[in-house]
ZAVEXVEX-273070 format. One record per residue: residue in one letter; x, y, z of N, C-alpha, C in turn. Coordinates in pm, whole numbers, padded with zeros to 5 digits, always signed. Layout:
aXYZXYZXYZ;...
end
This chain:
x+16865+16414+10238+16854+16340+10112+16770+16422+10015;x+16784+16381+09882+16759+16491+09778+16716+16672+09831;x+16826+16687+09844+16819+16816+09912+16818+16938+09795;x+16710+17021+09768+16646+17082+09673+16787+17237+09622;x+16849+17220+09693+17002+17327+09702+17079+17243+09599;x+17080+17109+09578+17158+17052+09507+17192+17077+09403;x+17271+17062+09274+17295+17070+09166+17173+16987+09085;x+17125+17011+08971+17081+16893+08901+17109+16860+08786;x+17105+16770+08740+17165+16692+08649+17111+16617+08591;x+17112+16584+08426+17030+16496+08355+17143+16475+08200;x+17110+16357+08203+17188+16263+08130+17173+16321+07971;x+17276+16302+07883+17259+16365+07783+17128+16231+07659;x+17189+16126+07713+17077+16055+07636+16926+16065+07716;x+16879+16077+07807+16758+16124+07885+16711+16266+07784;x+16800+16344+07788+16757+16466+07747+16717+16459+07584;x+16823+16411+07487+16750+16336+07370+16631+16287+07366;x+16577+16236+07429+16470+16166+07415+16339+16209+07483;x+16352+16299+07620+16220+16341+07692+16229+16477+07646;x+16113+16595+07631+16116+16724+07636+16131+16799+07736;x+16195+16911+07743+16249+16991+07849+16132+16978+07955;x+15963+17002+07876+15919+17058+07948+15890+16962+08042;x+15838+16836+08010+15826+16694+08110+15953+16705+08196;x+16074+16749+08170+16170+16666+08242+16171+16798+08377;x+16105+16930+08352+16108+16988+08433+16020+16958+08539;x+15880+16888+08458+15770+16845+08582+15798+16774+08653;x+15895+16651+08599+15922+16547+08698+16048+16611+08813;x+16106+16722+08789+16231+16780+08925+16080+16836+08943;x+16033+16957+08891+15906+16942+09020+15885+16872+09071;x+15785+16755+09074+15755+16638+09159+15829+16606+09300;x+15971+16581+09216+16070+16560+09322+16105+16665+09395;x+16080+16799+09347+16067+16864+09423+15990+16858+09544;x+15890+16814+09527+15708+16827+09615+15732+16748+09700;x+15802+16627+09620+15809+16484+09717+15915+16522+09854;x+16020+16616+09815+16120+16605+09874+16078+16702+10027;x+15982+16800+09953+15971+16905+10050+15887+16827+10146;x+15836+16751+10130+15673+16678+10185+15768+16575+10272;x+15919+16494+10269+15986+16423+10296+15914+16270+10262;x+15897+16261+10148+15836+16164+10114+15902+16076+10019;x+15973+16121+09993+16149+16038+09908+16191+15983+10078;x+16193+15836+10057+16270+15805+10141+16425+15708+10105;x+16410+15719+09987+16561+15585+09944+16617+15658+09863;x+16717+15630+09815+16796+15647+09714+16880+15552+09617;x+16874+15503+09470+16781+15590+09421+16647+15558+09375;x+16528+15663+09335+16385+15621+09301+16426+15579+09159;x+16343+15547+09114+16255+15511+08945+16142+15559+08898;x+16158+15630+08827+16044+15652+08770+16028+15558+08569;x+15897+15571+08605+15815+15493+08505+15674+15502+08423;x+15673+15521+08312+15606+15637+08230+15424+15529+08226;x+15308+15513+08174+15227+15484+08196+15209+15479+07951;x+15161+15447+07907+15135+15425+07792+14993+15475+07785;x+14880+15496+07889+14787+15609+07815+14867+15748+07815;x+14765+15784+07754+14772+15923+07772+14688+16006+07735;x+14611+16142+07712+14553+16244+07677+14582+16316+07589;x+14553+16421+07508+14594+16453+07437+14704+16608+07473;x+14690+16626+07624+14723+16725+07693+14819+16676+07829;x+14793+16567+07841+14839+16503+08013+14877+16350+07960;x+15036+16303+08014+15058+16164+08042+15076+16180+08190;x+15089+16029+08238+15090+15993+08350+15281+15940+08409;x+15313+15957+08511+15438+15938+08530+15424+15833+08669;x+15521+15742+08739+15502+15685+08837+15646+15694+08941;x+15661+15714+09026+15762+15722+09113+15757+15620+09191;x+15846+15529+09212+15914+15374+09280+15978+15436+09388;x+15963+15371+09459+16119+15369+09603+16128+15259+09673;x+16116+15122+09560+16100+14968+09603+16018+14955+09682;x+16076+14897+09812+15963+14891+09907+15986+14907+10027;x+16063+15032+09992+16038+15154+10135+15910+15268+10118;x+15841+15264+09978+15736+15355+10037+15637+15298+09919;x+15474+15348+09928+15384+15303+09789+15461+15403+09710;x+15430+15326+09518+15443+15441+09437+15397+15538+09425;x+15442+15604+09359+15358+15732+09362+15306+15817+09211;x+15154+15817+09180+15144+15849+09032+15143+15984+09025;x+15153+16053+08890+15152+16186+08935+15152+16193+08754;x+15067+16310+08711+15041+16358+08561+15101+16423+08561;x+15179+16450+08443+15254+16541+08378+15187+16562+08213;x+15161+16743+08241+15091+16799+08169+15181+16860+08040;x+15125+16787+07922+15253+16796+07788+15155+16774+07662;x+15103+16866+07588+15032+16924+07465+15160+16824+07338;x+15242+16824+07350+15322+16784+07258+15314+16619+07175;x+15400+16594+07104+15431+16434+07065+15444+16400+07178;x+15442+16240+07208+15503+16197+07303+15536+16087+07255;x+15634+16075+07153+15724+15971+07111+15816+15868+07248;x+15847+15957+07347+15896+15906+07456+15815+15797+07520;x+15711+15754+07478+15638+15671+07577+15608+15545+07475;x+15570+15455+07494+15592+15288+07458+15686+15225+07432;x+15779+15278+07518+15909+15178+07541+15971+15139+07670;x+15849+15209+07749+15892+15093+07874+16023+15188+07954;x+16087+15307+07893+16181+15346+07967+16148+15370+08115;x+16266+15362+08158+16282+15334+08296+16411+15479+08343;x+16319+15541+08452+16437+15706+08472+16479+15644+08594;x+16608+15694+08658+16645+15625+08788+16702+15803+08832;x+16693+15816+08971+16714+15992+08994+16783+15971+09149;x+16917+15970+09136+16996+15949+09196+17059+16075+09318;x+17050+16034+09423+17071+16157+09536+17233+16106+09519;x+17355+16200+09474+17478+16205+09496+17498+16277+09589;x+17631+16335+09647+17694+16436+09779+17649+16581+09717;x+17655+16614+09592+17628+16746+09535+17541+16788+09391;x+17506+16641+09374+17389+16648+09315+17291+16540+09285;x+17183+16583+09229+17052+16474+09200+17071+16449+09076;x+17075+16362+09000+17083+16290+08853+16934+16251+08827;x+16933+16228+08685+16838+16204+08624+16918+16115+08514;x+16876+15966+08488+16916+15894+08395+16884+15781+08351;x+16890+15732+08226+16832+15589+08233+16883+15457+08327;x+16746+15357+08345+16773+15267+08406+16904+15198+08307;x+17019+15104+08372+17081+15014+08334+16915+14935+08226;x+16870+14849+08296+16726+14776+08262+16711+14832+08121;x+16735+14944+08061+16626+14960+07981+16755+14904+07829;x+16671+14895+07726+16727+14839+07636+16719+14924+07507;x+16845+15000+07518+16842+15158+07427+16925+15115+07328;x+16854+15211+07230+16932+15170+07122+17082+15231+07105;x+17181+15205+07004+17296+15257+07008+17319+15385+07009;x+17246+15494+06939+17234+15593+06950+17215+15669+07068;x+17138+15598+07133+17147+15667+07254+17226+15606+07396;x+17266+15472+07374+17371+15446+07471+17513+15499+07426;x+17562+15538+07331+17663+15605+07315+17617+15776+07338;x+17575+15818+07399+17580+15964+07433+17616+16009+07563;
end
Protein backbone atom coordinates (compact mmCIF):
# COMPACT_ATOMS: atom_id res chain seq x y z
CA UNK A 1 0.00 0.00 0.00
CA UNK A 2 1.11 3.48 -1.02
CA UNK A 3 4.02 2.07 -2.51
CA UNK A 4 6.66 4.99 -3.07
CA UNK A 5 7.47 3.40 -7.01
CA UNK A 6 4.01 4.54 -7.74
CA UNK A 7 2.98 7.16 -10.11
CA UNK A 8 1.77 10.40 -8.45
CA UNK A 9 -0.84 12.36 -9.10
CA UNK A 10 -2.61 15.56 -8.10
CA UNK A 11 -5.76 16.98 -9.13
CA UNK A 12 -5.78 19.92 -11.34
CA UNK A 13 -8.09 21.93 -8.96
CA UNK A 14 -5.72 20.87 -5.78
CA UNK A 15 -2.91 22.22 -7.75
CA UNK A 16 -4.75 25.70 -8.40
CA UNK A 17 -5.06 26.33 -5.16
CA UNK A 18 -1.97 24.77 -2.93
CA UNK A 19 1.78 25.76 -3.96
CA UNK A 20 4.04 23.34 -5.53
CA UNK A 21 6.15 23.71 -2.76
CA UNK A 22 3.58 22.50 0.18
CA UNK A 23 2.18 19.96 -2.11
CA UNK A 24 5.67 18.49 -2.38
CA UNK A 25 6.03 18.40 1.57
CA UNK A 26 2.97 16.68 2.03
CA UNK A 27 4.23 13.44 -0.81
CA UNK A 28 7.17 13.85 1.49
CA UNK A 29 5.32 13.09 4.56
CA UNK A 30 3.66 10.35 2.85
CA UNK A 31 6.58 9.50 1.86
CA UNK A 32 8.06 9.11 5.65
CA UNK A 33 4.77 7.71 6.68
CA UNK A 34 4.89 5.08 4.09
CA UNK A 35 8.51 4.09 4.60
CA UNK A 36 7.93 3.95 8.53
CA UNK A 37 4.59 1.67 7.45
CA UNK A 38 2.54 3.88 9.23
CA UNK A 39 -0.24 4.55 6.50
CA UNK A 40 -2.38 1.89 7.32
CA UNK A 41 -5.89 2.54 5.21
CA UNK A 42 -6.72 3.77 2.22
CA UNK A 43 -7.72 6.52 1.60
CA UNK A 44 -6.06 9.16 4.34
CA UNK A 45 -7.19 12.92 4.71
CA UNK A 46 -5.41 15.37 5.24
CA UNK A 47 -6.40 18.68 6.95
CA UNK A 48 -4.78 22.05 7.11
CA UNK A 49 -4.68 23.79 10.82
CA UNK A 50 -5.59 27.86 10.48
CA UNK A 51 -2.50 29.03 12.62
CA UNK A 52 0.29 29.54 11.20
CA UNK A 53 3.87 31.33 11.27
CA UNK A 54 5.13 33.42 9.19
CA UNK A 55 7.53 30.62 7.78
CA UNK A 56 5.66 27.18 8.89
CA UNK A 57 1.80 26.00 8.67
CA UNK A 58 0.72 23.00 10.21
CA UNK A 59 -0.84 19.98 8.18
CA UNK A 60 -2.79 16.86 9.81
CA UNK A 61 -2.99 13.32 8.43
CA UNK A 62 -6.41 11.12 9.28
CA UNK A 63 -6.68 7.35 8.69
CA UNK A 64 -10.19 7.35 10.63
CA UNK A 65 -9.75 5.07 13.14
CA UNK A 66 -7.28 2.72 12.12
CA UNK A 67 -4.44 4.83 13.40
CA UNK A 68 -3.95 8.46 15.71
CA UNK A 69 -3.61 11.50 13.41
CA UNK A 70 -0.80 12.59 12.57
CA UNK A 71 0.49 16.48 12.71
CA UNK A 72 3.29 17.40 10.82
CA UNK A 73 4.58 21.30 9.71
CA UNK A 74 5.02 22.21 6.50
CA UNK A 75 7.59 24.82 6.00
CA UNK A 76 6.19 27.71 3.39
CA UNK A 77 7.64 31.56 3.56
CA UNK A 78 4.82 32.32 1.07
CA UNK A 79 0.88 33.62 1.08
CA UNK A 80 -1.09 31.10 2.34
CA UNK A 81 -4.36 31.98 0.86
CA UNK A 82 -4.99 28.11 0.89
CA UNK A 83 -5.83 27.95 4.49
CA UNK A 84 -9.30 29.15 6.17
CA UNK A 85 -11.40 27.14 4.31
CA UNK A 86 -11.47 24.13 5.95
CA UNK A 87 -10.20 22.20 2.74
CA UNK A 88 -10.10 18.77 3.07
CA UNK A 89 -7.06 16.62 0.73
CA UNK A 90 -8.04 12.88 0.44
CA UNK A 91 -4.65 10.78 -1.07
CA UNK A 92 -5.79 7.82 -2.54
CA UNK A 93 -3.59 4.44 -2.93
CA UNK A 94 -4.88 3.25 -6.66
CA UNK A 95 -3.16 -0.15 -8.52
CA UNK A 96 -0.57 2.41 -10.18
CA UNK A 97 -0.90 5.35 -8.50
CA UNK A 98 -1.31 7.67 -5.32
CA UNK A 99 -3.73 10.72 -5.94
CA UNK A 100 -3.94 13.77 -4.30
CA UNK A 101 -7.46 15.51 -4.34
CA UNK A 102 -10.16 17.28 -2.83
CA UNK A 103 -12.48 15.84 -0.33
CA UNK A 104 -16.12 15.27 -2.00
CA UNK A 105 -16.95 17.27 1.76
CA UNK A 106 -15.43 20.27 0.82
CA UNK A 107 -17.57 23.05 -0.64
CA UNK A 108 -15.56 24.59 -3.72
CA UNK A 109 -16.40 27.06 -5.55
CA UNK A 110 -17.30 26.72 -9.34
CA UNK A 111 -14.15 27.56 -10.52
CA UNK A 112 -12.56 25.10 -9.10
CA UNK A 113 -15.04 22.19 -9.24
CA UNK A 114 -15.09 22.54 -12.90
CA UNK A 115 -11.32 21.83 -13.41
Amino acid sequence: MYEITKKRRVSAAVTAVFPKEVLKQIWDVVTVMTKAKQIVVSPVAIVFSDDYTDDECYGMMIQGTAAPAQEFPIAYKGDKPFLGHAYILIVKDRPKTISIDFSAANDLPDDLRNL
